[in-house]
C-alpha positions in Angstrom: -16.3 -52.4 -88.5 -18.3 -49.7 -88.2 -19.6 -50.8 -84.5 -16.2 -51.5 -83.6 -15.0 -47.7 -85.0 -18.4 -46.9 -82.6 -17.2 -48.4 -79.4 -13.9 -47.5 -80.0 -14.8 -43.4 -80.2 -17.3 -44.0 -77.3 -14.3 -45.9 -75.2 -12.1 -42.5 -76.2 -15.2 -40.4 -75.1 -15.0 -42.3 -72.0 -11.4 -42.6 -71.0 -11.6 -38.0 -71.9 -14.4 -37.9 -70.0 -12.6 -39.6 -67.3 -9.3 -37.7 -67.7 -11.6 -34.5 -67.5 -13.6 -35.7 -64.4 -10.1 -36.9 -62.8 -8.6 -33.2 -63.7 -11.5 -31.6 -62.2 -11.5 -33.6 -59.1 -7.5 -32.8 -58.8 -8.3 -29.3 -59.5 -11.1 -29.0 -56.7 -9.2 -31.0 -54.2 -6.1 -29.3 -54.9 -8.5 -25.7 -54.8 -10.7 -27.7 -51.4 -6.8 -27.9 -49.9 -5.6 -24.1 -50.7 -9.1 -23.0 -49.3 -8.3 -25.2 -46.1 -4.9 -24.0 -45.8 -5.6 -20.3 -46.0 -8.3 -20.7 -43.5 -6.2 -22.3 -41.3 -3.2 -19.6 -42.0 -6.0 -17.0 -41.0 -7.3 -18.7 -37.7 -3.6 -19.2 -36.6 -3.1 -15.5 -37.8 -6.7 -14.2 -35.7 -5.3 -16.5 -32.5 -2.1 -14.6 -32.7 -3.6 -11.4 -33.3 -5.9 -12.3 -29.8 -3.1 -13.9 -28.1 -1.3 -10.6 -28.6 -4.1 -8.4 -27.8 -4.6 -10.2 -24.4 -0.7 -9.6 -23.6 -1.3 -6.4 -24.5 -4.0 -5.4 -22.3 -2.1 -8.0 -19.5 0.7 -5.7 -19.5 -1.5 -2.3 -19.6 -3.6 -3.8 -16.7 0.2 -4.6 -15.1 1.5 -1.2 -15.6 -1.7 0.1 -14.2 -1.7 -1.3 -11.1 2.1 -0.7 -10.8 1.5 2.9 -11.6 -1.9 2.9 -8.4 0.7 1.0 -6.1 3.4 3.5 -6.4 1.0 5.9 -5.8 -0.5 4.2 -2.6 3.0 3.9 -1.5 4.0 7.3 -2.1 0.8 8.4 0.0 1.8 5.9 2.6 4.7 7.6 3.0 3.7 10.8 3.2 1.2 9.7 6.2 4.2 8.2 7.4 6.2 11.5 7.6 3.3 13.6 8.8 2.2 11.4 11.7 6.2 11.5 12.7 6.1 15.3 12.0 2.7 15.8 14.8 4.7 13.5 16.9 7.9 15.3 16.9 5.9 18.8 17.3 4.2 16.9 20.5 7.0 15.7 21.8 8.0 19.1 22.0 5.6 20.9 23.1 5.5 18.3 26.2 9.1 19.4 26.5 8.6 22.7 26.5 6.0 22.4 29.1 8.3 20.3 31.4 11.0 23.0 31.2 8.0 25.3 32.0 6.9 23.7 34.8 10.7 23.2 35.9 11.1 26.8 35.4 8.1 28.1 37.7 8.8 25.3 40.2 12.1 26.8 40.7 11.2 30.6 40.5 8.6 29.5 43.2 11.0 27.4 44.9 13.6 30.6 45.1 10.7 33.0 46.5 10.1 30.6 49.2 13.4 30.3 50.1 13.7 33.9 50.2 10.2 34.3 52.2 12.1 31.4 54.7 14.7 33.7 55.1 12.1 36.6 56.5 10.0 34.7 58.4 10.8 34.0 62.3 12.7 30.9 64.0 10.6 29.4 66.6 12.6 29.7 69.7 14.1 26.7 70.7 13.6 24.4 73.6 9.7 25.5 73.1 8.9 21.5 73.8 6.7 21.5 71.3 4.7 24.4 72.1 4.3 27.8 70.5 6.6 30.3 70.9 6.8 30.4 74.9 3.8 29.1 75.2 2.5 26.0 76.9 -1.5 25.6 75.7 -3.2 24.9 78.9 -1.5 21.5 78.9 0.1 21.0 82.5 2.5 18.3 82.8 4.7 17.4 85.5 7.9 18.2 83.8 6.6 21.0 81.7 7.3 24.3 83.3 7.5 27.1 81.0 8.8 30.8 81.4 7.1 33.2 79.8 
C-alpha cells in the first residue's frame, strides 16, 4: 500500500506540476499576446503619427507654393501694367510729335503762302520762256517782244 500511496502522491505531483506548467504557459501566451498587441497598437499609432506628419508637410509644401505663385502672379501683373504704362506714355509722345510736325508743317505751309503772295507772276503768254525772254532759241513761230 505504501507504493501505491507513493505513485498516487507522485501522479498528484504530476497532474500540479502540469496544472502549474499549463497556467504558466496560459499566463505567457496570454502575456506573449498583450505584448503583440501593444506593439501592434504602437506601430499602427507611429504609422498614423508619419502618415500625419507627411500630410502635414504635403499641405505646408501646398500652401508654400500657393503663397510663391500668388506672388509670381502679382509680379506678372505688375510687369503687365508697367509695359502698358511705357506703351501708353509712347504712344503719346508719338502723338505729340505728329501734332508737332502737323503744327510746323502748317506754320511753314502759311509763310509760304504768304511769301506766294509777294513774290511776282510770270507774265503770261511767255511760251515757256523767262519773263519776256526767249534764250537764244529761234524758232519759226517764236517771236518775242521785249
Amino acid at each position: 500500500m505504501n507504493i501505491q500511496l507513493e505513485q498516487m502522491k507522485q501522479k498528484q505531483e504530476c497532474e500540479k506540476r502540469k496544472r502549474i506548467a499549463e497556467k504558466k504557459h496560459k499566463e505567457w501566451v496570454q502575456k506573449k499576446r498583450e505584448e503583440e498587441r501593444r506593439e501592434r497598437e504602437q506601430k499602427l499609432s507611429k504609422e498614423m503619427a508619419e502618415k500625419a506628419t507627411r500630410e502635414l508637410e504635403k499641405m505646408q509644401l501646398q500652401e508654400k507654393a500657393e503663397v510663391k505663385y500668388k506672388e509670381w502672379l502679382k509680379k506678372k501683373r505688375a510687369e503687365e501694367a508697367e509695359r502698358k504704362k511705357k506703351e501708353k506714355e509712347k504712344e503719346k509722345e508719338r502723338e505729340t510729335e505728329l501734332q508737332e510736325k502737323k503744327a510746323r508743317s502748317e506754320k511753314v505751309f502759311k509763310e509760304w503762302l504768304q511769301n506766294a503772295r509777294n513774290k511776282p507772276r510770270p507774265v503770261l503768254n511767255g511760251y515757256g520762256f523767262p519773263p519776256g525772254k526767249s534764250a537764244g532759241l529761234y524758232f519759226f513761230y517764236t517771236y518775242v517782244v521785249s
